[in-house]
N, CA, C and O atoms as CSV, one atom per row, in Angstrom:
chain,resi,resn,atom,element,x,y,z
A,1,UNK,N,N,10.120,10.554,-4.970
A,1,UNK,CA,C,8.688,10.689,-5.146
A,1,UNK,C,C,8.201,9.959,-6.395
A,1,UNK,O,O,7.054,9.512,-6.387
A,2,UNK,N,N,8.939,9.810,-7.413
A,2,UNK,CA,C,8.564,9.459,-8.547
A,2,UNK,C,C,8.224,7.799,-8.852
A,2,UNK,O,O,7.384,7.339,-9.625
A,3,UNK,N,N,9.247,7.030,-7.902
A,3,UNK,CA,C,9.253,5.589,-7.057
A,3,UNK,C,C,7.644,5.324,-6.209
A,3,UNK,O,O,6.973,4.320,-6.451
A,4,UNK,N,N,7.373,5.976,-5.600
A,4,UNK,CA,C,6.384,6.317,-4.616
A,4,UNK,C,C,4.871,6.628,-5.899
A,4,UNK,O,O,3.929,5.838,-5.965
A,5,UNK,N,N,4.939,7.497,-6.499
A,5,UNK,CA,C,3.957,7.647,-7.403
A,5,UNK,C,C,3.774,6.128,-8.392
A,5,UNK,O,O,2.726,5.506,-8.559
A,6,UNK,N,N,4.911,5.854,-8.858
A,6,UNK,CA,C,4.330,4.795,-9.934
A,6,UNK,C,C,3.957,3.802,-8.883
A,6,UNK,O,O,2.994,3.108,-9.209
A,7,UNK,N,N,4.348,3.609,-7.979
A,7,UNK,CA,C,4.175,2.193,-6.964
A,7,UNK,C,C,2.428,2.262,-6.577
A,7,UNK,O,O,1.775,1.224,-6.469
A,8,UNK,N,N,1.729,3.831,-6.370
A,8,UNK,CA,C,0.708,4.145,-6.705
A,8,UNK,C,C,0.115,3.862,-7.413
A,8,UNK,O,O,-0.786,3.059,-7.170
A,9,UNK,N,N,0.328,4.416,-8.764
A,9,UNK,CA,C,-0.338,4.109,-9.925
A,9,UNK,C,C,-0.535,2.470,-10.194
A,9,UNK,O,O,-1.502,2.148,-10.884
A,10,UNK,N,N,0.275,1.502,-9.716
A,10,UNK,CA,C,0.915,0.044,-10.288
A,10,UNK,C,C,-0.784,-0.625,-9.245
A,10,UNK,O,O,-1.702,-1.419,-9.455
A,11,UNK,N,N,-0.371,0.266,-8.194
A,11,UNK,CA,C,-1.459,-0.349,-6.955
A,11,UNK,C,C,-3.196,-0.329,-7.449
A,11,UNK,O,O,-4.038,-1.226,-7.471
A,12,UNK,N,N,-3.247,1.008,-7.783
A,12,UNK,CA,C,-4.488,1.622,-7.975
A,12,UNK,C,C,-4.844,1.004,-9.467
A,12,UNK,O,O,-5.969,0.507,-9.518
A,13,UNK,N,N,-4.205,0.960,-10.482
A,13,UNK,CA,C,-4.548,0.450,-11.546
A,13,UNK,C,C,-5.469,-0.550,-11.586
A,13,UNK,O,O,-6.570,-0.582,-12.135
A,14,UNK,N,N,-4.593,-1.776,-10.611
A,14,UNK,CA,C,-5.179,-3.612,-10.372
A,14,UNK,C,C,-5.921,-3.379,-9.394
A,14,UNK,O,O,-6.819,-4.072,-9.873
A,15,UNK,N,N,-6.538,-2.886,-8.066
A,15,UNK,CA,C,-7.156,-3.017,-7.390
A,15,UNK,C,C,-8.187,-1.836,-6.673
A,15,UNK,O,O,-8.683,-1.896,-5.548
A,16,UNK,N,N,-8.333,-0.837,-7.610
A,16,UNK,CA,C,-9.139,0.221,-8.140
A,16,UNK,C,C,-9.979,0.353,-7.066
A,16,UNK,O,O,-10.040,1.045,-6.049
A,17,UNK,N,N,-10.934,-0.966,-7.867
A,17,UNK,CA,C,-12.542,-1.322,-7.392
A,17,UNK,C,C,-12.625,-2.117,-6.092
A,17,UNK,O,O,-13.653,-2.744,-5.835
A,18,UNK,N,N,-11.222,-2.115,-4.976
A,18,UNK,CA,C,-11.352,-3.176,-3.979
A,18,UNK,C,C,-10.733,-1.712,-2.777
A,18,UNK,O,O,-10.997,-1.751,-1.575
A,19,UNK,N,N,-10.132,-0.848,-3.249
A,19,UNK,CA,C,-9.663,0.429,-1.751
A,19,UNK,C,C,-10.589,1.165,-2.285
A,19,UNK,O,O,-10.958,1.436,-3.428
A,20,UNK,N,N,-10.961,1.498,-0.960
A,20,UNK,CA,C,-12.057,2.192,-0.258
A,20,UNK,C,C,-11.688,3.884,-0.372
A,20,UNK,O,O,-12.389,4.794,-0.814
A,21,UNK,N,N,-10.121,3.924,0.283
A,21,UNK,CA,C,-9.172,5.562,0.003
A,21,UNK,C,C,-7.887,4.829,0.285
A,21,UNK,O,O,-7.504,3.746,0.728
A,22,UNK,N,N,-7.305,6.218,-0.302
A,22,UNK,CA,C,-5.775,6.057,-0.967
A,22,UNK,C,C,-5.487,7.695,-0.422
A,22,UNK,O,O,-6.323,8.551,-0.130
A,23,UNK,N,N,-3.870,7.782,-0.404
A,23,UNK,CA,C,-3.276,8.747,0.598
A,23,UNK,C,C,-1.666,8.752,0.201
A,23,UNK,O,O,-0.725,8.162,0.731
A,24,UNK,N,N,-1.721,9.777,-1.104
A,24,UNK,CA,C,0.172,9.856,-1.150
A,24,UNK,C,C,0.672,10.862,-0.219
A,24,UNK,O,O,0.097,11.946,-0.127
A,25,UNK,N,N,1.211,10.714,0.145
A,25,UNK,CA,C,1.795,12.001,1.254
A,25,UNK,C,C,3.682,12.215,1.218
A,25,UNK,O,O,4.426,11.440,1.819
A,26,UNK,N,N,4.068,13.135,0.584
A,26,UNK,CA,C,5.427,12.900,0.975
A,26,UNK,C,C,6.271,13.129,2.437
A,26,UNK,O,O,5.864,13.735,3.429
A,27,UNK,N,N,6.875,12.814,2.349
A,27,UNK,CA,C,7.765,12.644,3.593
A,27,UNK,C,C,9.258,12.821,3.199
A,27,UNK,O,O,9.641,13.130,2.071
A,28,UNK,N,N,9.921,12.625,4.099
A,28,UNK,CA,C,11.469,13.056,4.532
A,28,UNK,C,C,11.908,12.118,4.768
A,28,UNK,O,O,11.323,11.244,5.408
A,29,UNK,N,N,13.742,11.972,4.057
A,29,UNK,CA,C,14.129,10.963,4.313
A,29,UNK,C,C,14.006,9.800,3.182
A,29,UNK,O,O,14.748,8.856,3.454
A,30,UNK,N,N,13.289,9.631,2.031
A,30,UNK,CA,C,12.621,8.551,1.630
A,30,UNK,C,C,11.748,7.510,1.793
A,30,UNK,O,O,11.634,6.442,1.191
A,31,UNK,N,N,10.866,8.226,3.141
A,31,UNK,CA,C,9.719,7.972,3.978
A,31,UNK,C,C,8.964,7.041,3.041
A,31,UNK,O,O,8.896,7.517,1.908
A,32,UNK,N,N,8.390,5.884,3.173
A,32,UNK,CA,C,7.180,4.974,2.454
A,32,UNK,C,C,6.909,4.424,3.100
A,32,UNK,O,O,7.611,3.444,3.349
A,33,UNK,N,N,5.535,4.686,3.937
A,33,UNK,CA,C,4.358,4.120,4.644
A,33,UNK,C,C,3.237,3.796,3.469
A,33,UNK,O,O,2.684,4.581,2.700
A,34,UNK,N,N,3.118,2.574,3.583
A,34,UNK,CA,C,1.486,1.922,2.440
A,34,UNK,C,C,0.343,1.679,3.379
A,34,UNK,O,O,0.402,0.855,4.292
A,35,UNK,N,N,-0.599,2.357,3.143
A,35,UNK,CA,C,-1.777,2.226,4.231
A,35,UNK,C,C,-3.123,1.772,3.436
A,35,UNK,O,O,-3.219,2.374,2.367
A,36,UNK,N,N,-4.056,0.974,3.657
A,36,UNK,CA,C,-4.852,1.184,3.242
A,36,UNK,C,C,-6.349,0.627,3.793
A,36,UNK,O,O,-6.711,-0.289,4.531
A,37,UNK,N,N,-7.026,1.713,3.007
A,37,UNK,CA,C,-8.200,1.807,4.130
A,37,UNK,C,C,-7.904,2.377,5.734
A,37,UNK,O,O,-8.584,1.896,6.641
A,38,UNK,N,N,-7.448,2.833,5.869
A,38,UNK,CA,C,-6.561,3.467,7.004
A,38,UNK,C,C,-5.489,2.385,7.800
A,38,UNK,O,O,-4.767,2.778,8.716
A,39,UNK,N,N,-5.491,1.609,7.534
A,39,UNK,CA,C,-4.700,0.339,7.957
A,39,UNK,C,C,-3.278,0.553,7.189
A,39,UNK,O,O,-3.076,0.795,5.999
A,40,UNK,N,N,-2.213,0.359,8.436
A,40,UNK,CA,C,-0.918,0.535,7.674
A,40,UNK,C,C,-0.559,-1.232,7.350
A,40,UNK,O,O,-0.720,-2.257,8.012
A,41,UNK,N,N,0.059,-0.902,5.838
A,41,UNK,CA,C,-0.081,-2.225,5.025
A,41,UNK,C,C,1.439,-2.391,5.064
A,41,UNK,O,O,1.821,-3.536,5.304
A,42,UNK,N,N,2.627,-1.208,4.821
A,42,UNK,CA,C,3.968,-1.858,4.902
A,42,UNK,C,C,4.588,-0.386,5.107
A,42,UNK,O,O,4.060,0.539,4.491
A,43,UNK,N,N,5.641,-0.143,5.913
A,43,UNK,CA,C,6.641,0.146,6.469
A,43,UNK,C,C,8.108,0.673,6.129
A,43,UNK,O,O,8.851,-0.135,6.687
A,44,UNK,N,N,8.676,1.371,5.661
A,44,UNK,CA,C,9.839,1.466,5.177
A,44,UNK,C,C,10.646,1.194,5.940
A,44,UNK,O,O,11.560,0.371,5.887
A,45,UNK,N,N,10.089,2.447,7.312
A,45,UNK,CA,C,10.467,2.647,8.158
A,45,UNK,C,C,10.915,1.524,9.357
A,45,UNK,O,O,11.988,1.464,9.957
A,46,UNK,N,N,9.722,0.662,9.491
A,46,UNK,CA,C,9.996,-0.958,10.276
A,46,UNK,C,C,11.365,-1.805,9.484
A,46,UNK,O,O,12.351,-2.304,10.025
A,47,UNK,N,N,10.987,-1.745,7.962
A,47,UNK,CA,C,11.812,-2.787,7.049
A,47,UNK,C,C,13.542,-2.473,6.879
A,47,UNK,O,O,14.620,-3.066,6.839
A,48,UNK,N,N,12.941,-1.088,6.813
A,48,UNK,CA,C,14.350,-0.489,6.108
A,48,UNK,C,C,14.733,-0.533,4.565
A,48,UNK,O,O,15.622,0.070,3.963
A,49,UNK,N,N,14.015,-1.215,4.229
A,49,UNK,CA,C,13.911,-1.059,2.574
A,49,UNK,C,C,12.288,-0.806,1.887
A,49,UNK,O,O,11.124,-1.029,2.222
A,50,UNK,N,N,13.151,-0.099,0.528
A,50,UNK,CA,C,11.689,0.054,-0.392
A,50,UNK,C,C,10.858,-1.321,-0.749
A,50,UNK,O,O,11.493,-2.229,-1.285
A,51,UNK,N,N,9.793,-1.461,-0.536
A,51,UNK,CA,C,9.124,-2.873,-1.139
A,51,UNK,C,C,9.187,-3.169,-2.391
A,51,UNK,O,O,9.135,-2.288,-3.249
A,52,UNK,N,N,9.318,-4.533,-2.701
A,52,UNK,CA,C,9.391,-5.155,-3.826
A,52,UNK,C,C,7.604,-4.862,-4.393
A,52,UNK,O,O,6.653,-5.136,-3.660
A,53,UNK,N,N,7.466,-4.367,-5.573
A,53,UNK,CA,C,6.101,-4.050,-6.204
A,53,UNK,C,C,5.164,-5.388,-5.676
A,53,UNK,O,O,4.152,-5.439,-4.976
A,54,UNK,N,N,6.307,-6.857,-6.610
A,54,UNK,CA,C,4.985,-8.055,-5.574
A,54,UNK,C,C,4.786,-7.951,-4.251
A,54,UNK,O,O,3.627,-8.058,-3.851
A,55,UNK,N,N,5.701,-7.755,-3.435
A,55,UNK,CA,C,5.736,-7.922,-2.269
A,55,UNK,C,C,4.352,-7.108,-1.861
A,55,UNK,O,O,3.318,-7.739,-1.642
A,56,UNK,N,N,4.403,-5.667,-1.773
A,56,UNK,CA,C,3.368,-5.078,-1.926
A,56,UNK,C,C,1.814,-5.447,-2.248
A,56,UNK,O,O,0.734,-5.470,-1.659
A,57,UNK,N,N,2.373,-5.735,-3.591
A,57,UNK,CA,C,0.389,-6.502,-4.037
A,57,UNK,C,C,-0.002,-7.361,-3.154
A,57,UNK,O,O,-1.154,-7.389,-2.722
A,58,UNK,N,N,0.852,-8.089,-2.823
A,58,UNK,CA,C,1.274,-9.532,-1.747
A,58,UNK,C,C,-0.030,-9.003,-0.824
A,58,UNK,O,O,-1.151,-9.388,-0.490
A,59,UNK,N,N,0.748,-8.017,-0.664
A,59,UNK,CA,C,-0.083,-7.385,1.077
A,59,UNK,C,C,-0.986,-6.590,0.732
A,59,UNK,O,O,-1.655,-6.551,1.765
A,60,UNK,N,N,-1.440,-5.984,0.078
A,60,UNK,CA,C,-2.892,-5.617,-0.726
A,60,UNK,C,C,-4.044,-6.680,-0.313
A,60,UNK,O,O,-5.026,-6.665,0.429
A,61,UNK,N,N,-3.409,-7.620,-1.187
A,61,UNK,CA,C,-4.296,-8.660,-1.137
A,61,UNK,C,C,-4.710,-9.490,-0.199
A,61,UNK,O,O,-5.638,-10.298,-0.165
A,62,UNK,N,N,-3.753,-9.128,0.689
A,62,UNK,CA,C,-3.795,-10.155,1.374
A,62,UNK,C,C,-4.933,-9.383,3.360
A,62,UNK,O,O,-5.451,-9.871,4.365
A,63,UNK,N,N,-4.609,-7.597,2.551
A,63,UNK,CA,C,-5.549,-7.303,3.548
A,63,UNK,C,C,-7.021,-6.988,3.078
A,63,UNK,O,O,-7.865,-6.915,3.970
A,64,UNK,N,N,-7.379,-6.813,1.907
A,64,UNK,CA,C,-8.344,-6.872,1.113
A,64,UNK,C,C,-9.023,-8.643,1.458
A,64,UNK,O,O,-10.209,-8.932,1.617
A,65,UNK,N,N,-8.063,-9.406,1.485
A,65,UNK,CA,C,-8.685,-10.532,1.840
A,65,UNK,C,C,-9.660,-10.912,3.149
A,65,UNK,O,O,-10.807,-11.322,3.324
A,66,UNK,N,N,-8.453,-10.509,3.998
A,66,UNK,CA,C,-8.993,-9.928,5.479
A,66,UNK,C,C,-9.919,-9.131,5.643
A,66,UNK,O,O,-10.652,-9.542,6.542
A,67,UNK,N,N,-10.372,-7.861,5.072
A,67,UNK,CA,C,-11.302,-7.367,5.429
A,67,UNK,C,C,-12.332,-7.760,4.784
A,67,UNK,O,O,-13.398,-7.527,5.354
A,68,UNK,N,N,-12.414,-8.511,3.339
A,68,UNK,CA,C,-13.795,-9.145,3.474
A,68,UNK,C,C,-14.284,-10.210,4.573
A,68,UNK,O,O,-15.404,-10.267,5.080
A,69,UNK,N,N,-13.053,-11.135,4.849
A,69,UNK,CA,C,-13.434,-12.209,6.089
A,69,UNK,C,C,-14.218,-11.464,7.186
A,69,UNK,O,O,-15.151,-11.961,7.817
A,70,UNK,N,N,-13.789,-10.352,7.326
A,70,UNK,CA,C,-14.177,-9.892,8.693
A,70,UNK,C,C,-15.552,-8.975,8.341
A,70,UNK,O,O,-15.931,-8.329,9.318
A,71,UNK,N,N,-16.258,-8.825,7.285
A,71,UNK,CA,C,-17.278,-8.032,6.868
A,71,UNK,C,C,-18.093,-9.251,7.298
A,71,UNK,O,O,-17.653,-10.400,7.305
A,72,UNK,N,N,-19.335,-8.882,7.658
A,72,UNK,CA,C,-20.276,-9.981,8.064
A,72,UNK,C,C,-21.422,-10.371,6.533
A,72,UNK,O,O,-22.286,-11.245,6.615
């Protein structure tokens, strides 16, 4: 959990003012689903491994990007 919280905090810090909602939830197993805006962003479960912190921002950004494209 403590992996899971700072990976939180690391997220929310830099991109605050760009998610809409945020959702820690623990789970079983070492469960890490990243969702945001209700959109699932990365997978533990698909990958099989914990995400690399960039990797992560990677995909932040990269759906933050996306959903402005798609805002009219």
């Amino acid at each position: 959990m403590q992996r899971a919280t700072w990976t939180a905090a690391e997220i929310l810090s830099e991109y605050q003012h760009d998610i809409e909602s945020f959702e820690l939830e623990m789970g079983s197993g070492g469960d890490f689903e990243f969702t945001l805006d209700g959109q699932l962003i990365y997978s533990k479960q698909a990958t099989g491994e914990y995400p690399d912190i960039k990797i992560l921002k990677q995909a932040v950004v990269d759906a933050i990007e996306a959903r402005a494209t798609a805002s009219p």
